[in-house]
C-alpha positions in Angstrom: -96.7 239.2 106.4 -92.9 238.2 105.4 -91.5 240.3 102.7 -94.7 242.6 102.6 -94.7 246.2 103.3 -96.1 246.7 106.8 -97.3 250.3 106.2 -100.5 251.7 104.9 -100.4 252.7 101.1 -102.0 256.0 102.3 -98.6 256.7 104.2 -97.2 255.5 101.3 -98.9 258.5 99.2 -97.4 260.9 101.6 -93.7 260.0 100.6 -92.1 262.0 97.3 -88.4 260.4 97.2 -86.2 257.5 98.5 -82.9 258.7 97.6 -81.0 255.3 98.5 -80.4 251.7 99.9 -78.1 250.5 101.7 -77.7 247.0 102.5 -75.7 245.0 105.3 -74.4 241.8 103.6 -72.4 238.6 104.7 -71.1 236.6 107.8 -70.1 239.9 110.0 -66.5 238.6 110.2 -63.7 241.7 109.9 -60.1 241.9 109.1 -59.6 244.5 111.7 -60.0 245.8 115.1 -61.2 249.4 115.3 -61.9 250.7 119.3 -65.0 252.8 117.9 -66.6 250.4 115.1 -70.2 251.3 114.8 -71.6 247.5 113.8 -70.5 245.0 116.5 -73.5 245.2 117.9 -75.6 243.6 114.6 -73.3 241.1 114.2 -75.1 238.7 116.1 -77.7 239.2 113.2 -75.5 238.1 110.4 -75.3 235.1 111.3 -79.0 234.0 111.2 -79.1 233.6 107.1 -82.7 235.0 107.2 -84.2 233.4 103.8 -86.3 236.8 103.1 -83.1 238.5 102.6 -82.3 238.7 99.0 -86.5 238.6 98.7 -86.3 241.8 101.3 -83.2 243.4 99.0 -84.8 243.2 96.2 -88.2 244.6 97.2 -85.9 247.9 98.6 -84.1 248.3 95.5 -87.2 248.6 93.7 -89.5 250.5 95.7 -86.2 253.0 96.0 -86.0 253.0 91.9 -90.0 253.1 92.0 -89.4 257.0 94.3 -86.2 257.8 92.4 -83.6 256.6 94.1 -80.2 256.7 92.6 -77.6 255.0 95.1 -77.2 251.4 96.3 -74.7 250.9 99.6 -73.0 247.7 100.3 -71.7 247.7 103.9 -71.8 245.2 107.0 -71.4 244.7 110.4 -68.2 243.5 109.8 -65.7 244.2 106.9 -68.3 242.7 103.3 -65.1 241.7 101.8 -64.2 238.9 104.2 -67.3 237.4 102.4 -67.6 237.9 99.2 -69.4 235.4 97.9 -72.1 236.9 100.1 -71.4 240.7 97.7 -71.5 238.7 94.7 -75.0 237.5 95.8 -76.3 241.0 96.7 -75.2 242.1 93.5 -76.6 239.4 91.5 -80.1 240.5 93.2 -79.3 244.3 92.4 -78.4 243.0 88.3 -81.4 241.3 88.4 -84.0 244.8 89.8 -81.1 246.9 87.2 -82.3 244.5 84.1 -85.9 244.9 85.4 -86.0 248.7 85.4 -84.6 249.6 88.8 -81.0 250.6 87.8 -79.2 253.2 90.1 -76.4 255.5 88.6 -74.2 254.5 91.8 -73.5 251.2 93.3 -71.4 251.4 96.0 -68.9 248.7 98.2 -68.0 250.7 101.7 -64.7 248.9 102.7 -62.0 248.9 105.2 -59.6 248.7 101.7 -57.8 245.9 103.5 -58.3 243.0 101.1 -57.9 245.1 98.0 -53.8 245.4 98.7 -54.2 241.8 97.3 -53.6 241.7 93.3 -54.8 238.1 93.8 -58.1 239.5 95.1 -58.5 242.2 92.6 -58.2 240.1 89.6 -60.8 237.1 90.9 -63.3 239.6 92.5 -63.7 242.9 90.9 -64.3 241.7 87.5 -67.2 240.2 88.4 -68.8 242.6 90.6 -68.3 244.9 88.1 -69.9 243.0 85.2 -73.1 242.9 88.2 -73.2 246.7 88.4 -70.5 247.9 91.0 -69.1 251.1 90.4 -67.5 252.2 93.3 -64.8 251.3 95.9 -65.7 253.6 99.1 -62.3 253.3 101.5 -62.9 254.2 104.7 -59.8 256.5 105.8 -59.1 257.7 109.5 -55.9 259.2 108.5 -54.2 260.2 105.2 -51.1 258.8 106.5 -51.0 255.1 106.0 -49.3 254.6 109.5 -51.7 256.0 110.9 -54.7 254.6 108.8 -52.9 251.1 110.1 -53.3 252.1 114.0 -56.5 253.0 113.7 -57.5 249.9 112.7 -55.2 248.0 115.4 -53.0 246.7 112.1 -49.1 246.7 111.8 -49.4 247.9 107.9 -52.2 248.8 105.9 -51.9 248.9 101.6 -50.4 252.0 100.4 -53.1 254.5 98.7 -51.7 254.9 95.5 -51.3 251.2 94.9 -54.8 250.6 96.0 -56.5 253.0 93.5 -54.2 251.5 91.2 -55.3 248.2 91.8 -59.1 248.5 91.6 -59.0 251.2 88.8 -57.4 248.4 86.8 -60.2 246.6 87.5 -62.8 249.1 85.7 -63.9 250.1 89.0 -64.3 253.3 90.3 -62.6 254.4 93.7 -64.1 256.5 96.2 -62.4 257.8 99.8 -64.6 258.1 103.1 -62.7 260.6 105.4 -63.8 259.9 109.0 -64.2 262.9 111.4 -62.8 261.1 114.6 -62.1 263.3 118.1 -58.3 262.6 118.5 -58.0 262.3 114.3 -59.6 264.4 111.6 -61.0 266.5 114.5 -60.9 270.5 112.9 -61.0 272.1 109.7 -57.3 272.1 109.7 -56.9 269.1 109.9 -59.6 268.2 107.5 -58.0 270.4 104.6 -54.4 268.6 105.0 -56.2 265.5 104.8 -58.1 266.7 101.4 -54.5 268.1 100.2 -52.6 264.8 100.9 -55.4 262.1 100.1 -55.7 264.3 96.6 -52.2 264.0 95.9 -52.3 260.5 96.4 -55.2 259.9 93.5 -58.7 260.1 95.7 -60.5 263.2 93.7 -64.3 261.8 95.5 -63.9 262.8 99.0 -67.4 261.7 101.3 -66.8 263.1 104.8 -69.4 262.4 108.2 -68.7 262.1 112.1 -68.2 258.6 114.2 -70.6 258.1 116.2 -73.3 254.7 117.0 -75.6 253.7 114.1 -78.6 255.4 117.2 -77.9 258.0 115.9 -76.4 259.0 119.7 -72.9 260.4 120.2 -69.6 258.5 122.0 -66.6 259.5 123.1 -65.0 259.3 119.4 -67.8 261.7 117.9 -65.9 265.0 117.3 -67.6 268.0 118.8 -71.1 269.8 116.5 -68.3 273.0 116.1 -66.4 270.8 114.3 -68.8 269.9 112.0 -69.7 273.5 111.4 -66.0 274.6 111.2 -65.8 272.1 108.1 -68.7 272.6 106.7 -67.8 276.7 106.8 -64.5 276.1 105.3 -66.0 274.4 102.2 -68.4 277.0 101.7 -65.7 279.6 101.6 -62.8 277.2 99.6 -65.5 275.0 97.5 -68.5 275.7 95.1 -71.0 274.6 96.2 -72.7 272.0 93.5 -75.8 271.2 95.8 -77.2 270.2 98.8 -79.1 267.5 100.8 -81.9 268.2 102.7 -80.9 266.3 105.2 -78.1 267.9 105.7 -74.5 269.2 104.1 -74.1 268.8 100.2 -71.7 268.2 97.3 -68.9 270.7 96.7 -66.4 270.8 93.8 -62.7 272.3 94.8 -60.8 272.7 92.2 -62.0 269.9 90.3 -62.5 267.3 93.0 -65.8 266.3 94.8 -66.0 266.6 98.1 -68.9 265.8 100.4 -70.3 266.3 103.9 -73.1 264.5 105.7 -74.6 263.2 108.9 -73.5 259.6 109.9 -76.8 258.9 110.7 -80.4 260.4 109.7 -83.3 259.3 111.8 -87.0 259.1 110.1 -88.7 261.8 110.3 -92.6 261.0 109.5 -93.4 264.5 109.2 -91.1 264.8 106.1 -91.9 263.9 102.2 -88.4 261.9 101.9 -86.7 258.8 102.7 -82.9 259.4 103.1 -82.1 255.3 102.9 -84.1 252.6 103.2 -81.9 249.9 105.2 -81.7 246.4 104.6 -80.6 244.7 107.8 -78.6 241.1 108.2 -82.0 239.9 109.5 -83.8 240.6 106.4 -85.7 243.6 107.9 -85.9 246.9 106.1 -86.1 250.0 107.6 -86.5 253.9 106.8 -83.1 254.7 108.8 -80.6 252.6 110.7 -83.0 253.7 113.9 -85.4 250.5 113.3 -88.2 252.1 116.1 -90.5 253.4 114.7 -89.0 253.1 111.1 -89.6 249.6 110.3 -90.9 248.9 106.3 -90.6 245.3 105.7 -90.4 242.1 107.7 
């Protein structure tokens, strides 16, 4: 039945935490061109203004709260910010759980940072979503060099960092960076520290870091090598405190007053286990227990 959890309540007794949501929202349209983007293939999905959506949203957020989950992920198959009356919706559904009981500590906007160059945009947009309960901007960042962030998105220019954090912390909004492991890029623990040295300088002191690869949870040719990975996750251990870890996989480390994080791009359900990493609310309006639908599938 639409909008009704499609599980037995005796599996439901099995599960101890769902740590997050995270939510696809708006039309699928994108302001760039990336050669490895994870989410063309849903975009076809975005389109179909399913009317269980925000019914579907709002059932995750709370059954997340209801298992204490503390996160809320605004994404897409596209870039959300090309439609942000469709953000300003989602939040309006995640006010309305927050004012009901089901308030999570971080609300996040994962964005190419395109849009946000714009002062215009700022000024009309962020206000409002944070008045809703947005308290992060998550950039996603394939190089610390703008130049090279704007070819990795097939762009002539891309907004420089500093201006950016700028813009949105002026805003009352928080800023986040999402440093993209990328074979050819951000590929060894090299690499990865010059890329925490220069993004730091430039003002990003909440560093998330996880491989390419398709939302299958299956590797392509842009998925740095399992070494790498390792390498990075070694070198943190050795340069970083460690503040704690998921069991899923990596953990949150503090170097030298910044927070810096590793994960998998993609955890697939396990049945077996007590936790739900995310629960995923799709374009469609169906919600999952991982981006992997099979198998996973929650509400309808």
């Amino acid at each position: 039945m639409k909008g009704e959890l499609i599980i037995s309540f005796y599996k439901m007794t099995c599960i101890e935490k769902i740590y997050s949501v995270s939510a696809l929202v708006g039309d699928g349209s994108c302001n760039a061109n990336c050669d490895f983007c994870a989410g063309k293939y849903l975009r076809k999905e975005a389109n179909k203004n399913d009317r269980n959506y925000h019914k579907n949203l709002e059932a995750a957020i709370k059954l997340s709260a209801r298992y204490g989950g503390w996160s809320l992920s605004l994404t897409s198959s596209g870039e959300p910010t090309c439609d942000p009356n469709a953000l300003t919706k989602a939040l309006e559904v995640y006010q309305k759980c927050a004012n009901q009981g089901a308030y999570f500590p971080n609300v996040n906007l994962f964005t190419n940072g395109i849009l946000f160059g714009d002062d215009d945009f700022c000024k009309k947009y962020l206000p409002v979503w944070r008045e809703l309960g947005l308290t992060y901007v998550a950039i996603s960042i394939h190089d610390s060099d703008e130049k090279e962030q704007a070819k990795a998105y097939n762009l002539n220019d891309y907004p420089d960092y500093k201006g950016l954090i700028k813009k949105i912390t002026e805003n009352g909004v928080g800023v986040r960076a999402t440093l993209l492991l990328r074979r050819g890029a951000v590929d060894n623990s090299v690499k990865y520290e010059n890329a925490i040295h220069t993004l730091i300088s430039k003002g990003f002191n909440n560093i998330t870091s996880w491989p390419v690869g398709n939302p299958d949870n299956t590797r392509n040719k842009y998925t740095p090598s399992k070494l790498v990975f390792f390498s990075i996750n070694r070198w943190l251990h050795r340069n970083a405190k460690m503040c704690m870890g998921h069991v899923w996989g990596g953990g949150v480390f503090d170097y030298k007053g910044n927070m810096l994080r590793i994960t998998d791009y993609v955890t697939k359900h396990n049945r077996r286990k007590d936790f739900v990493r995310q629960l995923v609310v799709f374009h469609d309006g169906d919600v999952a227990y991982s981006w992997i639908r099979e198998g996973a599938l929650c509400m309808k």
